[in-house]
Structures are given as C-alpha cells and as structure tokens.
KEMI-42731 format. One line per 5 residues: their letters; for each residue z, x, y of C-alpha. Coordinates in nm, 4 decimals, always signed. Each point is the difference from the previous one (the first is absolute). Layout:
KEMI-42731
a	Z X Y  ...
//
This chain:
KEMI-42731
xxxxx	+0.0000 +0.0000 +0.0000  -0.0787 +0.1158 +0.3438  +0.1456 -0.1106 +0.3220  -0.2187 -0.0101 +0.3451  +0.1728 +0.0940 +0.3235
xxxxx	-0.2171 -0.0672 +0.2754  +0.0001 +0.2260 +0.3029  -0.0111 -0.2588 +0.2899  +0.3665 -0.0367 +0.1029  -0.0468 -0.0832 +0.3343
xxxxx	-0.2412 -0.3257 +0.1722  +0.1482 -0.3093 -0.1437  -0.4072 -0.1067 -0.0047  -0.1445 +0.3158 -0.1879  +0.2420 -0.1531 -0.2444
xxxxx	-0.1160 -0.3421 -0.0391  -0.3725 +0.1172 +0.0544  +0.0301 +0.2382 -0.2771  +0.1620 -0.2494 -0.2339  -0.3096 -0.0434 -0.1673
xxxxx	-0.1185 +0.3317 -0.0898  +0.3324 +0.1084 -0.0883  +0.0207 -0.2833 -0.3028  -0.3307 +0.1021 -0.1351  +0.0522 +0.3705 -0.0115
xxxxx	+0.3382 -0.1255 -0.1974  -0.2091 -0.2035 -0.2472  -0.1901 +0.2843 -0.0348  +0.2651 +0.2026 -0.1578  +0.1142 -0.3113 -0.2347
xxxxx	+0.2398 -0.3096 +0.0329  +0.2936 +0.1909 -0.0118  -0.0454 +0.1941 +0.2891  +0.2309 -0.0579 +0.2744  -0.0031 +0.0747 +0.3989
xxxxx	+0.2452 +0.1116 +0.1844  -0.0769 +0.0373 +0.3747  +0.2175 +0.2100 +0.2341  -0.0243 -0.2355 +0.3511  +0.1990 +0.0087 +0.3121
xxxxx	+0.3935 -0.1216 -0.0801  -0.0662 -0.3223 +0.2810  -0.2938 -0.0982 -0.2374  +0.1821 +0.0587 -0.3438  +0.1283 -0.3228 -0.0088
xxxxx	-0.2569 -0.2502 +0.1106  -0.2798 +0.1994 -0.1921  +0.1955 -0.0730 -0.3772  +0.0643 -0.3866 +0.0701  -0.3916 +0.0188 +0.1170
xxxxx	-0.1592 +0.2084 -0.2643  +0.3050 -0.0074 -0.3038  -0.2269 +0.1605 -0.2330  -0.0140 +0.3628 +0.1442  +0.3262 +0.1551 +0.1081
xxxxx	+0.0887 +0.0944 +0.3793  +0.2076 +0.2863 +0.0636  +0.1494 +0.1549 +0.2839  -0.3050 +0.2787 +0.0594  +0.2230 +0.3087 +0.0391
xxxxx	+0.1905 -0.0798 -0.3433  -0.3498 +0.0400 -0.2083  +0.0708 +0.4295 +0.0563  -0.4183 +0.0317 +0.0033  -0.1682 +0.2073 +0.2363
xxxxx	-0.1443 -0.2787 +0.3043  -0.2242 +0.3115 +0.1391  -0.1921 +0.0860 -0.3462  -0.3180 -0.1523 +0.0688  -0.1455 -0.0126 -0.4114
xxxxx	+0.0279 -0.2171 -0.2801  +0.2120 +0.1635 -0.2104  +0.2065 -0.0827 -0.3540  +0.3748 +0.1671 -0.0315  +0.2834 -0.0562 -0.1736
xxxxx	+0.2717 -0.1969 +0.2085  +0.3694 +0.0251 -0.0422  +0.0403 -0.3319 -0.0036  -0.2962 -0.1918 -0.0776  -0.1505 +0.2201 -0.2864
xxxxx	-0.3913 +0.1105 +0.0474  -0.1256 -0.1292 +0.3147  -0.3456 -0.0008 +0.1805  +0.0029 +0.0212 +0.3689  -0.2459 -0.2056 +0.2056
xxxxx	-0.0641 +0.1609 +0.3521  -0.1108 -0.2684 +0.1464  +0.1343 +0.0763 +0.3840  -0.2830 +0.3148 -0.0451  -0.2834 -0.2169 -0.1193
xxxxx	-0.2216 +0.0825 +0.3370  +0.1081 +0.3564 +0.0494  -0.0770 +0.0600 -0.3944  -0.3566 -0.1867 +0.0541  -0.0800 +0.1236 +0.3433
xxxxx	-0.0196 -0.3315 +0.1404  +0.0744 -0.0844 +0.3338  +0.3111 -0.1560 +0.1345  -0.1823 -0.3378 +0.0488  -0.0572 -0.0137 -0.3820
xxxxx	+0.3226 +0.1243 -0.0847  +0.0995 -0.3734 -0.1631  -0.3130 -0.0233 -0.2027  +0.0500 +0.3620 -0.1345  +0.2440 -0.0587 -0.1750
xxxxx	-0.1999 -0.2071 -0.2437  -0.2925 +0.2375 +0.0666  +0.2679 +0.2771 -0.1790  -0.0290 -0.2066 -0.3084  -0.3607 -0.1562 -0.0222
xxxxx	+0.1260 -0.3515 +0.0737  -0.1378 -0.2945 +0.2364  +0.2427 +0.0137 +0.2992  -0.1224 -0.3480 +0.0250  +0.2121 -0.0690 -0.3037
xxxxx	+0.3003 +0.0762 +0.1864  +0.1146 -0.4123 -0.0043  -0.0289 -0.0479 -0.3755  +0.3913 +0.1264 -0.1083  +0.1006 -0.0218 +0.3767
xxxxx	+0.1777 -0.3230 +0.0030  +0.3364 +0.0274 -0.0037  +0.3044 -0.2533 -0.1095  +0.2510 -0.1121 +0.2500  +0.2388 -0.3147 -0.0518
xxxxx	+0.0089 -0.3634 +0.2006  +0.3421 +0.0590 +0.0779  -0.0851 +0.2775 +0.1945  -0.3305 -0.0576 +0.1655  +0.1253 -0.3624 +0.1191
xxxxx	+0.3340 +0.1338 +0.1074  -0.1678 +0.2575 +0.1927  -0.2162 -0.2614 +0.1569  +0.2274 -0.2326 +0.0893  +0.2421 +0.2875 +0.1819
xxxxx	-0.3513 +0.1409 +0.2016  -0.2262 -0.2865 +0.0014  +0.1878 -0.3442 -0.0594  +0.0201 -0.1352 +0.3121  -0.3679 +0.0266 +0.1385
xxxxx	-0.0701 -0.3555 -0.2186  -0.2732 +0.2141 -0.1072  -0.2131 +0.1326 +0.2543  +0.0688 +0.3251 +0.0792  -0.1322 +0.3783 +0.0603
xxxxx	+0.0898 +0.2342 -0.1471  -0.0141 +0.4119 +0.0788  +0.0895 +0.3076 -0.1219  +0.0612 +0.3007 +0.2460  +0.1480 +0.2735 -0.2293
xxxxx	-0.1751 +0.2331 -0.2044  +0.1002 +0.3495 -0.2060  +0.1738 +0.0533 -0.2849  +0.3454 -0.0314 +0.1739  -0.1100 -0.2786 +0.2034
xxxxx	+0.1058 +0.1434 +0.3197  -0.3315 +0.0491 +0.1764  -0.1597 -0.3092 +0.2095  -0.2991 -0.0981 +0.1902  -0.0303 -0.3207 +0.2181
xxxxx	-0.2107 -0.2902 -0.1006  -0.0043 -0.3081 +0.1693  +0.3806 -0.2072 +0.0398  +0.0249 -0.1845 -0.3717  +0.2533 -0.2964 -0.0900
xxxxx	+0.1330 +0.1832 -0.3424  -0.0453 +0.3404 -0.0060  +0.0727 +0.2996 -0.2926  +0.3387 +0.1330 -0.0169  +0.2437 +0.1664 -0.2815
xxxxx	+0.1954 -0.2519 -0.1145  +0.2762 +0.0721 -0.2658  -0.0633 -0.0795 -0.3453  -0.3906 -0.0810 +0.0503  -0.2655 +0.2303 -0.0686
xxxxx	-0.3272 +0.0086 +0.1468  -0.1622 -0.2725 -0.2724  +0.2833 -0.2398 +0.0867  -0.2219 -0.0476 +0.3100  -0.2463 -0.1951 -0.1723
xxxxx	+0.0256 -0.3457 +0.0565  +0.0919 +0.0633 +0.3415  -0.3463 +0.1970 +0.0362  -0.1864 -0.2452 -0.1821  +0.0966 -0.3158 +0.2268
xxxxx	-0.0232 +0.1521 +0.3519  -0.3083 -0.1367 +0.1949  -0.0363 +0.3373 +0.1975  +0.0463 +0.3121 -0.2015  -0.0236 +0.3729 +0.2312
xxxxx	+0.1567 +0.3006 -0.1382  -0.0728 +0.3443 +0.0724  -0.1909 +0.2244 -0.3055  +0.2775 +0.0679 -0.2444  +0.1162 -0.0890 -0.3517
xxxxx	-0.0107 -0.4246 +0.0464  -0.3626 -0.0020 -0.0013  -0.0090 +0.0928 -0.3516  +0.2519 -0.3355 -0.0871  -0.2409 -0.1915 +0.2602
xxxxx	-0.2979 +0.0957 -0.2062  +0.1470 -0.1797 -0.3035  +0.1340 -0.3242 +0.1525  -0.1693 -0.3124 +0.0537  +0.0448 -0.0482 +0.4055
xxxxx	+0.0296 -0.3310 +0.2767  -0.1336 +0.2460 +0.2523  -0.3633 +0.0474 +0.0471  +0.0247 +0.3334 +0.1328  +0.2267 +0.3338 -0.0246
xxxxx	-0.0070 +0.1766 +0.2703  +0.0841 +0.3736 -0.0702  +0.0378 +0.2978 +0.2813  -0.0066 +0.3622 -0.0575  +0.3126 +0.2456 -0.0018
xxxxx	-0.0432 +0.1342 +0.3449  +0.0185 +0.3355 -0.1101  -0.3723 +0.0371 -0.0179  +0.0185 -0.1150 -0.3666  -0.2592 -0.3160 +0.0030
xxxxx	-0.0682 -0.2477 -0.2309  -0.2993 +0.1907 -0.1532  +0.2122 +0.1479 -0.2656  +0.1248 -0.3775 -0.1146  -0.2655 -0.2986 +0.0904
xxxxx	-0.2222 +0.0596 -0.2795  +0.2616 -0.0869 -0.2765  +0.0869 -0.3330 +0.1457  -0.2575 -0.2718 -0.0747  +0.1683 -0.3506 -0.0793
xxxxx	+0.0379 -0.1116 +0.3479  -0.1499 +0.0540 +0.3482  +0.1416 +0.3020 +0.1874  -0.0212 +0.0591 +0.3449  +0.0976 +0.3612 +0.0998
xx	+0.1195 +0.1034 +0.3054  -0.0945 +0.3798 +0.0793
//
C-alpha cells in the first residue's frame, strides 16, 4: 500500500481544484491507497467534514520537504512508503507561465484540467449551511447581495468591491463550504478572485451574473477565468 501526500499546503482553492486529479492518481495506485494532505491548520478542519475520504493534517506535522520540487517515493516514519505529489511546482517543473499555473498542475500528470469538477463536490450538512444562513442572511426575506472582499490563504488581505448586504467573514465553527446556501440564494453575487469561485463553479445560482475583480496586486483574472464556465462572469480588471 502506498500513501499520496500532496504538496499544495497552502490556497484553500488549489485544494478543491486539485481534488480531482489527486483521486485519480490514487486509483491509479489501487483502492487501498490513501491521501493524506498536509494543509494550513485554519483549513484542517473544514477540509475533513468536506472531503472525509482523504485525511487533512496540520502541514508542518507531515516532516516532508515543502521546497523539493519532484515526485518522489520514500519511506515515512509514520505513514509507511509514500509518494509525494509536487503539485505547488507544477508550472515551474513545466515551464509554464504564471497565468497557467492552475492548469499545470493537471498538465504535470496528462489529465484534462477541464475535469477538475468531476470529484470536486464536497459534503457539508443542513444543519450547518441553514444555520449559517439564517445568522448572515435570514433577515433579507430573500433578496439580498452578497460579496466577498478577502482573499489569501490567511484571509487577511482585501480589495473593495461595490457595498454588499451579506458579505464573507470567519465565522467560528463554519468553514468556507458552509457558505453555500447563502451563496446560492443571493440575487447579486461580487467577490474578488480567490478560493469561492471554485464552490461558485459547482452550485446552481439565483444570480444571473458573478461579478469577480482582480487582486490589486497586478495579479488579474487571466490566471483564473478560463476554468470557470457554468455561469456568466463579469470581471472587473
């Protein structure tokens, strides 16, 4: 048996983007292959109750080496024989430019990035999405915009978008999927280019538009708009 430890620790939507290829390299080794995928400690928790079937780990407990940019098989201390998936180097390893660097990551392993949806979905409960939306969104009697500012894997950086009724925040005991129902009845959706575009992507919407605005650190929406398809998106350069 062989265990997979992805290299992607960081970018909350590398991880759900790379859901997909991450299963089928798994299958590729047999049905007793598991995953165990070092992440960020704030995203430990909301990525097992999301995805139960691959363990999430605290990224600096895995003891593998973030900066070694090959895919490589060793003997773990803990896990037995292991095969590390450098995903965060896919570009870099294919000479791709940063613009592609989502898409390269499939590229690394001769898969359709466009498959990136098929073992995307994740599981979240009632209690929690309609608690959630009854705490942010309850009292707008349904008609309401909704807006997300914050971006980064610590969630502390922010652009502004236009002035939104419910708008993104950390809220104790949710997780970034909790945020579903809430996203999937607003009538307005903006949010800046970060993680929620990938659970956007995958939910059936009320609005007929998502408006989506670049970084502000000269990062643009170049490097994202052509994995999004389902719905119309306006971006704001």
């Amino acid at each position: 048996m062989i265990t997979l430890l992805p290299n992607q620790y960081f970018g909350l939507g590398d991880v759900i983007f790379t859901q997909t290829l991450v299963r089928r390299i798994a299958e590729s080794h047999g049905p007793d292959t598991r995953i165990i995928w070092g992440v960020m400690p704030h995203f430990v928790e909301g990525l097992n109750r999301a995805y139960p079937s691959i363990q999430f780990i605290d990224w600096r407990t895995l003891q593998i080496d973030y900066e070694r940019k090959d895919d490589y098989e060793f003997e773990h201390p803990t896990y037995g024989r292991c095969r590390v998936l450098p995903l965060r180097w896919s570009d870099a390893l294919l000479k791709m430019p940063y613009a592609t660097c989502m898409r390269a990551k499939y590229d690394l392993y001769g898969l359709d990035y466009k498959t990136w949806r098929d073992e995307a979905m994740w599981r979240t409960t009632t209690e929690k999405r309609s608690g959630l939306f009854q705490r942010k969104a309850g009292g707008f009697g349904g008609v309401y915009s909704f807006g997300n500012t914050v971006f980064g894997s610590e969630c502390k950086l922010r652009v502004q978008i236009p002035e939104c009724d419910v708008n993104m925040s950390v809220v104790e005991g949710y997780s970034l999927f909790d945020w579903a129902t809430i996203i999937q009845k607003a009538t307005e959706i903006h949010t800046v280019n970060t993680s929620i575009l990938f659970l956007i992507d995958m939910l059936e919407l009320k609005a007929s538009e998502v408006h989506v605005y670049q970084r502000g650190n000269g990062q643009g929406t170049d490097g994202v708009s052509y994995l999004f398809t389902k719905h119309k998106y306006v971006y704001h350069d």
